[in-house]
C-alpha positions in Angstrom: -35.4 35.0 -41.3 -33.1 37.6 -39.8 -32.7 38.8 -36.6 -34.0 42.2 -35.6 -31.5 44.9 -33.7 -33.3 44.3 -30.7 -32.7 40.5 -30.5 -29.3 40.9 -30.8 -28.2 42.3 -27.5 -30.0 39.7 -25.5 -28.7 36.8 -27.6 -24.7 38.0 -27.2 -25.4 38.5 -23.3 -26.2 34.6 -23.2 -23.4 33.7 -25.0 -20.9 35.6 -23.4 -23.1 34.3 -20.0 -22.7 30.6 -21.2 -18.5 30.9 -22.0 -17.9 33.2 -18.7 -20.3 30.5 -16.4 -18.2 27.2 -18.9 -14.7 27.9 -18.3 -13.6 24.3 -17.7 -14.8 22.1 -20.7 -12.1 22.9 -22.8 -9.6 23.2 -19.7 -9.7 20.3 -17.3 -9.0 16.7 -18.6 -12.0 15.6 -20.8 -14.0 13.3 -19.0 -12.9 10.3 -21.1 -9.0 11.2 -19.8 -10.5 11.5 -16.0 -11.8 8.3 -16.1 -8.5 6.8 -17.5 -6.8 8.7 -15.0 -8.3 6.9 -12.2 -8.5 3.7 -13.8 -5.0 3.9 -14.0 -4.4 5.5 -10.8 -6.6 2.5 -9.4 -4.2 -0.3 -11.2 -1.0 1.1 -11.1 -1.6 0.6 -7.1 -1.3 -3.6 -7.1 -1.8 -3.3 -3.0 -5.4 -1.6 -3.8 -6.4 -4.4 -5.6 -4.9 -6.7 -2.8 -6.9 -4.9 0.0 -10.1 -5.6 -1.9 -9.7 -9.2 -1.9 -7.9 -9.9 1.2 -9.8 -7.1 3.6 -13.0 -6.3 1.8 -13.6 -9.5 0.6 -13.9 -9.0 -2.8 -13.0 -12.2 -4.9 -12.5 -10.3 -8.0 -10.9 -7.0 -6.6 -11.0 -4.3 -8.7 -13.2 -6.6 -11.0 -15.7 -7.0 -9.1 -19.7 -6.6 -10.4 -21.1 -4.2 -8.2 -24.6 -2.6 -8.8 -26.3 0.3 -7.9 -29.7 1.6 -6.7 -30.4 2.1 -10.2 -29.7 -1.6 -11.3 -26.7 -0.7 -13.1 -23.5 -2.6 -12.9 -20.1 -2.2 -13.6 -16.8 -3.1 -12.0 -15.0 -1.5 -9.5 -12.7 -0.1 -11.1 -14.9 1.5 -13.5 -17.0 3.1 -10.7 -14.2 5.0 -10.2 -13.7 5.9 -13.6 -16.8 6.6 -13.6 -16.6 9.0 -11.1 -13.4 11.1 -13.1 -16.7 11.7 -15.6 -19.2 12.7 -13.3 -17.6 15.3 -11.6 -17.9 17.5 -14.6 -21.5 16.3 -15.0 -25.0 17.6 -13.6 -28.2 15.6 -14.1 -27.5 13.9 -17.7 -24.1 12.1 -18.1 -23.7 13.3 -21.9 -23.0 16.8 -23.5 -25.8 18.3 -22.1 -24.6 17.1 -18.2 -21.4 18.6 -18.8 -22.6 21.7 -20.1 -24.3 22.2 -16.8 -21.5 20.7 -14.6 -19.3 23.2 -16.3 -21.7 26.3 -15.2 -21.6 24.9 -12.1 -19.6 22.2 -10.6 -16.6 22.9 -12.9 -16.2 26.3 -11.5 -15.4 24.9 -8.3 -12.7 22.9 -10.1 -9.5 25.2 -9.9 -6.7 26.1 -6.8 -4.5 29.2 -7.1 -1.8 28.0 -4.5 0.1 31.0 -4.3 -3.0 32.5 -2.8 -4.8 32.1 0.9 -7.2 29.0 0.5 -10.5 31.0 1.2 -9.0 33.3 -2.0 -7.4 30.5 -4.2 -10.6 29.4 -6.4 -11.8 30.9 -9.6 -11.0 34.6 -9.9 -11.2 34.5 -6.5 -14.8 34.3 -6.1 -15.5 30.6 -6.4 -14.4 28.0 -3.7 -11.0 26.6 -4.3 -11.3 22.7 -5.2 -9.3 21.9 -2.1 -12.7 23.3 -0.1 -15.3 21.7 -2.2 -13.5 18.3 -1.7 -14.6 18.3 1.6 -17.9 20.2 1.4 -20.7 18.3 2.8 -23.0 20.3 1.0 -22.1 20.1 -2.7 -24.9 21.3 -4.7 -26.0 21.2 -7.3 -25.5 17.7 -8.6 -24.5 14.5 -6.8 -22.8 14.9 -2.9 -19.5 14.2 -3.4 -17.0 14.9 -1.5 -14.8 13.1 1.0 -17.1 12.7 3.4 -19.5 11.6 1.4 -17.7 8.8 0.1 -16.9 8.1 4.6 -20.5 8.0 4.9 -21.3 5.8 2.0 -18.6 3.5 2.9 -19.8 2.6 6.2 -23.2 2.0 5.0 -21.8 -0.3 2.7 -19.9 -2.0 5.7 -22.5 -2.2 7.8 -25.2 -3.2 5.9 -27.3 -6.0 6.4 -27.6 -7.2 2.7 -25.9 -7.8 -0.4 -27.7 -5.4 -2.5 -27.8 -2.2 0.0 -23.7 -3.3 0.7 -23.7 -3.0 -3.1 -25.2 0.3 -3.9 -23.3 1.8 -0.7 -20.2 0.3 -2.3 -21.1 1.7 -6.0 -21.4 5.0 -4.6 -18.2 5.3 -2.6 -15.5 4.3 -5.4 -18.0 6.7 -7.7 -17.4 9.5 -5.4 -13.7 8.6 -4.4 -13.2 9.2 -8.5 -15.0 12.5 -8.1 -12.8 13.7 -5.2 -9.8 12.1 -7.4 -10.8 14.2 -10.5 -10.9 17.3 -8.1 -6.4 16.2 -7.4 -6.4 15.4 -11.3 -7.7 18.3 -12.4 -4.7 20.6 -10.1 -2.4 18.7 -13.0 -4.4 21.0 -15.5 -2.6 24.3 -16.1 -5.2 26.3 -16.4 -6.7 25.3 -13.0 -3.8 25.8 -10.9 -3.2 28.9 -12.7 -6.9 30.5 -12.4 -7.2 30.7 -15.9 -10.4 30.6 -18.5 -9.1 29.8 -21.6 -12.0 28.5 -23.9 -11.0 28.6 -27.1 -8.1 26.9 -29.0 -5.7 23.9 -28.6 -4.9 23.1 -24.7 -2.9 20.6 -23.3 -6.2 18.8 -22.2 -7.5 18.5 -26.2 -3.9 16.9 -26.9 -4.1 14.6 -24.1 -7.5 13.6 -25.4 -6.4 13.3 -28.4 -3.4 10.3 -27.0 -5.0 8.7 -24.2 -1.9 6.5 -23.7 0.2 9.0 -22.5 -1.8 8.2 -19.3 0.3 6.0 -17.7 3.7 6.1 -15.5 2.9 6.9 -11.9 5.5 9.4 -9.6 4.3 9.4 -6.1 4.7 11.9 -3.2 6.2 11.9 0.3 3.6 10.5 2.1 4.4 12.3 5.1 2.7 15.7 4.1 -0.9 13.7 4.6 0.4 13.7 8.5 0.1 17.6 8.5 -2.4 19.3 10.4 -4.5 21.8 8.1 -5.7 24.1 10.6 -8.6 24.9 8.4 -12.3 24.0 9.6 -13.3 24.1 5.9 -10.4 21.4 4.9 -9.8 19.6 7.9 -8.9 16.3 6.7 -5.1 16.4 4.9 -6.1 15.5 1.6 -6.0 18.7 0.9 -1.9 18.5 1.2 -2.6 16.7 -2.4 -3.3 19.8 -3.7 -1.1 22.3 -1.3 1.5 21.9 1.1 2.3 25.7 1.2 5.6 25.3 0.9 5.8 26.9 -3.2 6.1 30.6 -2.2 7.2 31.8 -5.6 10.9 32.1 -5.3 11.6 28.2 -4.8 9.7 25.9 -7.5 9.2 22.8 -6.9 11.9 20.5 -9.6 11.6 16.8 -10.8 12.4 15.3 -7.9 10.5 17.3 -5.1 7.6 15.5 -3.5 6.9 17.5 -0.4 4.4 20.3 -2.2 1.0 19.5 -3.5 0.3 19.2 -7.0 -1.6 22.2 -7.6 1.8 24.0 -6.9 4.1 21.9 -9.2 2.0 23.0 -11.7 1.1 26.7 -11.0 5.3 26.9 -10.7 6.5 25.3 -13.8 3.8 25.5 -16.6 2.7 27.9 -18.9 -0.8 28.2 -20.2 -0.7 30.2 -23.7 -2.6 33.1 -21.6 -0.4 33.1 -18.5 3.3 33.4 -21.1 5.4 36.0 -18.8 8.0 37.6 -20.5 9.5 38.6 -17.4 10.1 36.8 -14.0 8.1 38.2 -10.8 6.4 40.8 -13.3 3.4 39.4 -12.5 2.9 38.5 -8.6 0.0 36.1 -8.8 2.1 33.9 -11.4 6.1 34.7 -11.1 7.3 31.5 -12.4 7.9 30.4 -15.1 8.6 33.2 -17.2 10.4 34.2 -20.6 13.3 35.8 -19.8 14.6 32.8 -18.0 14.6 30.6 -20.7 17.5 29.4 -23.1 17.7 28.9 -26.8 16.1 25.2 -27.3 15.9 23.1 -30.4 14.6 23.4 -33.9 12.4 21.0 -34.9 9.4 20.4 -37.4 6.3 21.3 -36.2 4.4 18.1 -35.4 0.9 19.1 -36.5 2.3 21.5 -39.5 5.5 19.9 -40.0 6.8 23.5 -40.6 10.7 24.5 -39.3 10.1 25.8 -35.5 12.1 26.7 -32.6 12.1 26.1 -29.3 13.0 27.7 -25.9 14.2 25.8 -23.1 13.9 25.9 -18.9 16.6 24.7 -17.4 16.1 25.5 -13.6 13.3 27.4 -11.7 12.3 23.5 -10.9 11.9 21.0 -13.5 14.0 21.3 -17.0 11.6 21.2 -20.1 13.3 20.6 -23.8 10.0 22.4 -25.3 9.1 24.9 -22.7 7.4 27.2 -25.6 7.7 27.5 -29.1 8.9 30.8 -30.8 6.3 32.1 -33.7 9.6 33.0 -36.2 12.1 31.0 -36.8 14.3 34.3 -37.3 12.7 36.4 -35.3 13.9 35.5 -31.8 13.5 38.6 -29.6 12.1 39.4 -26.3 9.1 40.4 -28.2 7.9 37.7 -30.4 4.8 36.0 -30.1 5.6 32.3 -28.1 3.0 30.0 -28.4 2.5 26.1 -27.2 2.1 23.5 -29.6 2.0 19.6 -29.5 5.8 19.4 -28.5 5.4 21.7 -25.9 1.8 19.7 -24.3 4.0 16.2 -24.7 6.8 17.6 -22.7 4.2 19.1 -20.3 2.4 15.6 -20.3 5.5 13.7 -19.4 5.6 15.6 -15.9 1.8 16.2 -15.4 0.2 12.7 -15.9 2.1 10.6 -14.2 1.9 13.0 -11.0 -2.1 13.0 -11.9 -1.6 9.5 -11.7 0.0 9.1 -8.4 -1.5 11.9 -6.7 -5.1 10.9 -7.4 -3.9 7.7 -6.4 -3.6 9.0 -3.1 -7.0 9.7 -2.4 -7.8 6.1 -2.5 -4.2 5.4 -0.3 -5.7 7.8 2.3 -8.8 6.9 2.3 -8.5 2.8 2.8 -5.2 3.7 4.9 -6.4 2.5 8.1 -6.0 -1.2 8.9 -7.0 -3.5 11.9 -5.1 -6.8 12.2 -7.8 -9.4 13.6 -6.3 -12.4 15.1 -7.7 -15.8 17.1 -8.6 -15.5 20.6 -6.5 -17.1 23.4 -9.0 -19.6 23.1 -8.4 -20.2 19.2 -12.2 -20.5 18.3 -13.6 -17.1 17.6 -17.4 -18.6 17.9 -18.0 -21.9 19.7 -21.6 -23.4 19.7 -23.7 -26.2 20.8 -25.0 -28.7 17.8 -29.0 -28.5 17.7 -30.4 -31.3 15.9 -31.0 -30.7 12.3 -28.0 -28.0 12.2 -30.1 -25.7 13.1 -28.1 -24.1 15.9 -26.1 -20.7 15.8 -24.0 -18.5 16.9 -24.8 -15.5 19.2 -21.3 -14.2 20.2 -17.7 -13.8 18.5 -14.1 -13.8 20.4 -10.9 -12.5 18.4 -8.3 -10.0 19.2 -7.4 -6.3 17.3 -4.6 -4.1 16.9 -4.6 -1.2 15.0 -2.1 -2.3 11.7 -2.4 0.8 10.0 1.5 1.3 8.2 0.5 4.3 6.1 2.2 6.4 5.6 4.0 5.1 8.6 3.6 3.3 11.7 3.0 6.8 13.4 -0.6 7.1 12.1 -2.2 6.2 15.3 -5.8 6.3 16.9 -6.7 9.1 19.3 -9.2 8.0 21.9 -12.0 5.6 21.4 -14.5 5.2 18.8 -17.2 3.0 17.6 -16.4 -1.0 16.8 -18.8 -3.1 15.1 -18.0 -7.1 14.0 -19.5 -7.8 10.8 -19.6 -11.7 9.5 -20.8 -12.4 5.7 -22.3 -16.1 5.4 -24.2 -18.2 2.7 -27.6 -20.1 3.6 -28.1 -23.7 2.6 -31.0 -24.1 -0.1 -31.5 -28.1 0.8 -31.3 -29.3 4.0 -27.9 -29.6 6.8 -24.4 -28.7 5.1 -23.5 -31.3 7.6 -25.1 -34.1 6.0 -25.0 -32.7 2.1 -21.8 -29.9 2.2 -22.7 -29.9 -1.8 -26.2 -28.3 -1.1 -27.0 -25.3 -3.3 -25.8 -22.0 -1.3 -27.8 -18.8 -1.3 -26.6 -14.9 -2.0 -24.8 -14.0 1.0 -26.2 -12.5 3.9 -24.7 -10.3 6.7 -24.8 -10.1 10.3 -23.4 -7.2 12.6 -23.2 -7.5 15.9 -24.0 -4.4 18.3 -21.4 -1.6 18.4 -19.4 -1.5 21.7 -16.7 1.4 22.0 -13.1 0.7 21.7 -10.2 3.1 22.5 -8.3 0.7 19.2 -4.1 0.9 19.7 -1.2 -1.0 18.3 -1.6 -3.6 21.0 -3.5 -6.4 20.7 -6.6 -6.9 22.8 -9.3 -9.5 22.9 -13.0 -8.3 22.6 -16.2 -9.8 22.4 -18.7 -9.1 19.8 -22.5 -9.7 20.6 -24.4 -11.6 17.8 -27.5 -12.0 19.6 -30.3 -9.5 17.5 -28.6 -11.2 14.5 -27.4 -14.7 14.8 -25.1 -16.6 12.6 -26.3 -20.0 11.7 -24.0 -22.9 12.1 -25.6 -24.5 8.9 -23.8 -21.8 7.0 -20.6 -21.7 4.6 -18.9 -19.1 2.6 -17.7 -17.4 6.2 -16.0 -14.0 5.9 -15.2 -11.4 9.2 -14.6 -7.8 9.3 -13.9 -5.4 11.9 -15.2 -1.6 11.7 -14.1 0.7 13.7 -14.8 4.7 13.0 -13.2 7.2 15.2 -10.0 9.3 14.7 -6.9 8.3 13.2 -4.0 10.7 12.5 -5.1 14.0 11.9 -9.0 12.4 10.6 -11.9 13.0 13.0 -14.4 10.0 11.6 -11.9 7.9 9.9 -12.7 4.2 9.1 -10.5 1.4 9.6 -11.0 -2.3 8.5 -10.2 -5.3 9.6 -10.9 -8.5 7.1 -10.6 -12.3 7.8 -11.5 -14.8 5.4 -12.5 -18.2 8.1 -13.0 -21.7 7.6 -16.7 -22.8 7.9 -18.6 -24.5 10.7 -16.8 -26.9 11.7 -18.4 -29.9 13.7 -16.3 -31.3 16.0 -17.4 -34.9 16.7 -15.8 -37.0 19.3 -17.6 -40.8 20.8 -17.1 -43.9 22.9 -16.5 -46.7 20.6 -15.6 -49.2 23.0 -18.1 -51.1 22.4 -16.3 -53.2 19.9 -12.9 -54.3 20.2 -10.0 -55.2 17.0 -7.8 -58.3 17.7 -6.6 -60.0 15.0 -8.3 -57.3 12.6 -11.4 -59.1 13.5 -13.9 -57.1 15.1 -16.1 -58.2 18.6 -18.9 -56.5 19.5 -17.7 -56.6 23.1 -20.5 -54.4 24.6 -22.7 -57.0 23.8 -22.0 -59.3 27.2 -24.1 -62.0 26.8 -21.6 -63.1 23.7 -19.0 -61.4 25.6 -19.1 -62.1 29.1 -16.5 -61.0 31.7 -13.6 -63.3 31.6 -13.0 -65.5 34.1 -11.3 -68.8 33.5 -12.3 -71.1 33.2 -15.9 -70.9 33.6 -15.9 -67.9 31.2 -13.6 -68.0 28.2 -15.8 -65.8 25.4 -13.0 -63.0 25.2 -10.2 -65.6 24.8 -10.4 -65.6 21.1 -7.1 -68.0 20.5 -8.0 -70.5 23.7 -4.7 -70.0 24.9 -6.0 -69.3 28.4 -5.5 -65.3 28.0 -7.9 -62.6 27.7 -7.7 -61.6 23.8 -10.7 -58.8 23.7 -11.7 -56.1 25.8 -14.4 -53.4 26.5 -16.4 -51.9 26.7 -15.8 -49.0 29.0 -18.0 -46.1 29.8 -16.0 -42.8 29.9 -16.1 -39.9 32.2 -15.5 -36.1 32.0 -14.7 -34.9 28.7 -12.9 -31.7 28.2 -12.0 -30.3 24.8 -9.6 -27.7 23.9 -9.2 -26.8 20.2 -6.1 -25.1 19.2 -3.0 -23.6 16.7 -1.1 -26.5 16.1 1.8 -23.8 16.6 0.7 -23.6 19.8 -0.1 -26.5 21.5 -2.7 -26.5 24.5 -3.8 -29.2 27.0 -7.7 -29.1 28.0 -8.2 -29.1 31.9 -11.7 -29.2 33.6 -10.4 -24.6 34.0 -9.7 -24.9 30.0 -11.8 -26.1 27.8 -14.4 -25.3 24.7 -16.5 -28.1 25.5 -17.3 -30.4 27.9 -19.7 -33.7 28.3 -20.3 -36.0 31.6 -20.3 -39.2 30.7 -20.4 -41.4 27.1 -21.4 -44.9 27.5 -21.3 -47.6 25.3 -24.1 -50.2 25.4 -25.0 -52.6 22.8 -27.3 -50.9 21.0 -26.5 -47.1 20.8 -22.9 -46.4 21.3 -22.7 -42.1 22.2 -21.2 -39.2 20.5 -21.1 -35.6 21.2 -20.7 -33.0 18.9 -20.1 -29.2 19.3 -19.3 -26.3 16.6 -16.4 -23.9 16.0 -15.7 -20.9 13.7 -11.5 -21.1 13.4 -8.7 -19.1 11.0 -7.1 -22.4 10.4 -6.4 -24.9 7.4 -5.1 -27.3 9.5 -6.2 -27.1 13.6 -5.5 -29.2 16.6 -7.5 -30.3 19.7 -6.5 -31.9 22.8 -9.2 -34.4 24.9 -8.9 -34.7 28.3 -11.1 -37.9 29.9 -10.9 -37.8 33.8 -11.5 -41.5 34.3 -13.3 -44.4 32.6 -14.6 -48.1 34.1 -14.1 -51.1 32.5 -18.0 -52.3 32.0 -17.8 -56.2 32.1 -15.5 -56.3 35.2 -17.1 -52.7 37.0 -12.9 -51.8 37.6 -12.1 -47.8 37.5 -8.9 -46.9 35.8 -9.0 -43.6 37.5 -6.0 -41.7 35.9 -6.4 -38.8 33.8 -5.8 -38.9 30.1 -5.0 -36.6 27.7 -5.0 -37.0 23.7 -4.2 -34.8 20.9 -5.4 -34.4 17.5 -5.4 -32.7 14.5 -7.9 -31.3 12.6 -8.6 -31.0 8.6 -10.6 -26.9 9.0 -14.1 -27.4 7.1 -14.1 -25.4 3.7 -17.0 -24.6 1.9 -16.7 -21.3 -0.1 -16.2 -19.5 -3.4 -12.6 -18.6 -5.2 -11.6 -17.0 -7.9 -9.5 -19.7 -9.8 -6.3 -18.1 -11.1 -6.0 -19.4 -14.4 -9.5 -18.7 -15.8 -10.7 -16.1 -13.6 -14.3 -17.6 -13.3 -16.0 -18.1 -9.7 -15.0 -21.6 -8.7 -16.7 -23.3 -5.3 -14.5 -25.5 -2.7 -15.7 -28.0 -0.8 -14.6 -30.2 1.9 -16.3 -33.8 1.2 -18.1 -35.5 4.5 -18.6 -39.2 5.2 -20.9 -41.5 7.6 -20.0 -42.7 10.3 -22.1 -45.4 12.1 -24.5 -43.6 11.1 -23.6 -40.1 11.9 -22.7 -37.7 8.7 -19.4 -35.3 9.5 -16.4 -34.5 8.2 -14.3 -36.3 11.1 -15.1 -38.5 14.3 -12.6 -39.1 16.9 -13.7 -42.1 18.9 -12.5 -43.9 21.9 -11.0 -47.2 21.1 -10.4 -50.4 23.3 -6.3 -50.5 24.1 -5.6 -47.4 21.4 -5.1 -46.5 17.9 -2.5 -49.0 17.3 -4.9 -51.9 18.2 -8.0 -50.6 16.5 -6.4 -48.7 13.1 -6.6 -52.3 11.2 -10.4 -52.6 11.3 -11.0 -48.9 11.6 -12.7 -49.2 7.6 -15.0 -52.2 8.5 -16.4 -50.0 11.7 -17.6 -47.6 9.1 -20.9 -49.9 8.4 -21.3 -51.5 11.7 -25.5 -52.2 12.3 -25.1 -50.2 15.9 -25.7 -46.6 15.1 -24.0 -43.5 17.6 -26.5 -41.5 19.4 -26.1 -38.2 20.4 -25.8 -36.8 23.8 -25.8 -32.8 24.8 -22.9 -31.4 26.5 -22.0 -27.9 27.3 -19.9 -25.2 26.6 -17.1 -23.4 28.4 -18.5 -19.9 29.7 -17.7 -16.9 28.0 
């Protein structure tokens, strides 16, 4: 059935509607080269990957399963792929999505830099990309723009379980790949040169077409991301990606300029086939590159045709190009002959373009994740002391640990400007079955998250100690898997609202457990259960000769002894430290030792170290049999195996692998160490130390207390 005259008019208006609303499907990358873009621009950054595992605590890094709010999971590194797709996507993430993205969201796609920014977007009518990076208010589609991805990205920080810190985290690196599309797509001709082109071949189709050519990576001077703006529509200096102002239209940017933005490499040194000048400066908006300043380049076969063609060549106005254009006669080479692009022309074009794509998108992510906090241990060493409640079922409510602002990008001039908002955020894993203590091998749970309240912190490069208050939101010490952050979101550089991280990956809770065992005694690597006086009684020859084992008519065994004023101090081993009754972690009275139930103390720590030391201070101790006071001071030192219990990505398979640190019991008491006072020392006691291990007389536990924050 044909159509009828009057059908016809509305019909064209549509389609002419439809291709002047599209501009941008045939122009920008093609979603599939976005997302490779960013996938590349993501793994061609090995310190990325670094600061996911080390800081964010991801075991995998950019491999790491994250799901959405939707249930869907991918990795990483493919959210931000996916995110080079769905930039040019509204609604449906297939033809139909992009059809609408490109009426819409597309059209907000392109920078004229030779233009004032409030003029430089589509025809001058549209927002230049550099404003709808950082509009709040992105519509219609998904919100994404830079400060989007901020907000999401302190959710996903701060939030109290796995699968809300997931979703935040999903939508951040989705919405970092959208703003990184938005510097890719300044590496498309026709969007730094405010051209709708919708028909025919495009450099975009031939990079399509070879997807490897996506690869290489040329960087930029760092320092133009440390200029002001002095914009309130762009304030934050990404926008230097895509304009620096420093092209003005005499002075192109060449090969090995990286102090201008993207958008104006390109607009200064690439031709679209609409935007061929035969003439330089005939045409202000675009005065370079143009005709009459190129040379006489090669002939070669056409590589789609394989017909004779030549070539003309740029060899200054910025970067050289072998195949700047390609003439439509071989013999017909006048100033007004058709000049075309063709494959050789879009590979040549590609060799400078992607791998600036590459970098400069790259940069979003640099920027973005740029500002670091260094967290180190307290003065005190423990960053989280606590008292041991019987079952393991204690916790703790505060956190000690020093930060500095280590932020070294682009230099160690990016600084923190007043105070701002400073949260301490610890991830742990429950037990399933009963006191890690006593069974370290228990089943673990998901992770769970505690943040402490915010307290406001002018952050700077020197290091200060701070307190973070747990108390709404406990960590238990029958916990493993510990991991520490530190948020802190004020300004840094030129960024109101900027977010900087600090992440520490700490051993687990560590029970420190320290007794009186004097109430048996090793002579002879025999063993005496010395405590017990009625076998044992005082010596005193030679109506009492019990304790001289080889009836020589001298006391062989001693002990037991009850021991006063306990101090601990736990420290670096780098470092050493000597507890006083002013400097201590822990403290107990008294620990006696009577026949039946020889005492033990036991407190907890959170620590940095694989290896730790602690120093015990007793004040005096009396000899029980005999009721004589040795009252001098003593001070021991030990060192420490740290407590691990947590998961690991094992190198050589790359599968989740969990570490544990094995216990044992002790008299009775299950722990991964016991320090014990001994009659006459170590030296004496070492050769029955295994056969204590089962002795019938159990340790009790007594309470002490802990040194005052």
């Amino acid at each position: 059935m044909g159509l009828k005259p009057r059908q016809v008019l509305p019909i064209a208006a549509c389609i002419t509607w439809v291709i002047l609303l599209y501009p941008s499907h045939s122009h920008p990358f093609e979603t599939v080269s976005h997302r490779r873009i960013n996938q590349v621009a993501s793994q061609d950054k090995p310190t990325f990957d670094i600061y996911l595992r080390d800081t964010l605590g991801f075991l995998s890094g950019l491999y790491t399963e994250i799901s959405d709010r939707r249930g869907v999971s991918l990795r990483a590194i493919d959210w931000i792929g996916r995110g080079g797709e769905a930039e040019d996507q509204v609604w449906f993430r297939n033809r139909i999505g992009e059809l609408l993205g490109g009426m819409t969201r597309s059209r907000r796609h392109f920078h004229q830099s030779l233009r004032p920014w409030g003029q430089a977007g589509l025809k001058s009518i549209d927002d230049s990309s550099i404003y709808w990076a950082q509009d709040r208010n992105q519509s219609p589609g998904r919100k994404a723009s830079w400060f989007d991805g901020r907000n999401s990205y302190l959710s996903a920080l701060l939030a109290p379980t796995e699968q809300q810190r997931g979703e935040s985290f999903a939508e951040t690196f989705q919405t970092l790949g959208q703003v990184m599309h938005l510097v890719a797509d300044t590496a498309s001709i026709p969007h730094a040169r405010d051209d709708i082109h919708v028909f025919g071949r495009t450099l975009e189709s031939f990079v399509a077409e070879n997807p490897d050519l996506i690869r290489g990576f040329i960087d930029f001077d760092k320092s133009i991301l440390q200029q002001p703006t002095g914009d309130d529509r762009a304030p934050v200096p990404i926008a230097r990606l895509w304009d620096t102002n420093l092209y003005a239209g005499t002075n192109p940017p060449g090969d090995s300029e990286r102090q201008t933005g993207l958008a104006e490499f390109t607009n200064a040194n690439f031709f679209t086939e609409d935007t061929i000048s035969k003439n330089v400066f005939e045409n202000p908006a675009l005065p370079l590159p143009a005709i009459n300043r190129l040379v006489p380049g090669p002939i070669e076969a056409d590589p789609r045709t394989g017909k004779l063609a030549r070539y003309l060549s740029k060899n200054r106005d910025g970067v050289g190009i072998t195949h700047m254009v390609r003439v439509s006669s071989l013999f017909d080479f006048t100033p007004d002959v058709r000049h075309l692009l063709d494959d050789r022309v879009y590979q040549d074009y590609a060799g400078y373009l992607l791998p600036r794509a590459v970098g400069y998108s790259a940069g979003i992510l640099d920027y973005f994740f740029r500002g670091k906090i260094k967290i180190e241990a307290p003065d005190r060493f423990a960053y989280a002391l606590a008292t041991y409640q019987e079952g393991n079922t204690g916790s703790f409510t505060k956190m000690r640990f020093k930060v500095s602002n280590d932020t070294d990008y682009p230099n160690t001039n990016e600084n923190t400007q007043g105070p701002g908002q400073m949260w301490a955020v610890v991830r742990y894993r429950k037990s399933l079955s009963g006191n890690l203590f006593e069974n370290p091998f228990a089943n673990l749970s998901e992770p769970y998250y505690a943040v402490s309240a915010p307290r406001s912190v002018d952050l700077s490069r020197g290091s200060q100690e701070l307190v973070f208050e747990f108390s709404a939101n406990s960590i238990p010490t029958n916990s493993a898997d510990i991991f520490l952050w530190v948020v802190w979101q004020g300004k840094l550089g030129q960024e109101d609202g900027a977010i900087m991280v600090g992440g520490k990956d700490l051993l687990e809770p560590d029970p420190l457990t320290f007794g009186n065992g004097t109430d048996y005694d090793c002579f002879q690597q025999s063993l005496y259960h010395v405590a017990d006086l009625w076998a044992f009684p005082p010596y005193i020859w030679p109506t009492q000769t019990q304790r001289d084992v080889t009836h020589d008519n001298v006391q062989d065994l001693f002990g037991a002894a009850i021991v006063n004023g306990h101090f601990i101090k736990t420290y670096d081993p780098s470092a050493p430290q000597v507890a006083t009754p002013a400097w201590f972690d822990f403290t107990v009275a008294q620990q006696q030792a009577p026949p039946t139930s020889p005492q033990y103390s036991r407190f907890v720590l959170l620590q940095d170290q694989p290896v730790y030391a602690f120093s015990w201070r007793q004040n005096n101790s009396v000899d029980v049999p005999t009721g004589i006071p040795d009252t001098i001071p003593r001070n021991y030192a030990f060192y420490v195996y740290g407590n691990v219990n947590d998961f690991v990505v094992d190198p050589s398979t790359g599968a989740l692998t969990r570490r544990v640190t094995s216990n044992m019991i002790y008299r009775g008491v299950p722990t991964f160490s016991m320090y014990i006072s001994v009659v006459l020392g170590p030296p004496r006691f070492t050769p029955c130390l295994s056969a204590s291990f089962l002795l019938p007389e159990p340790f009790t536990r007594i309470e002490g207390e802990l040194a005052p924050e």
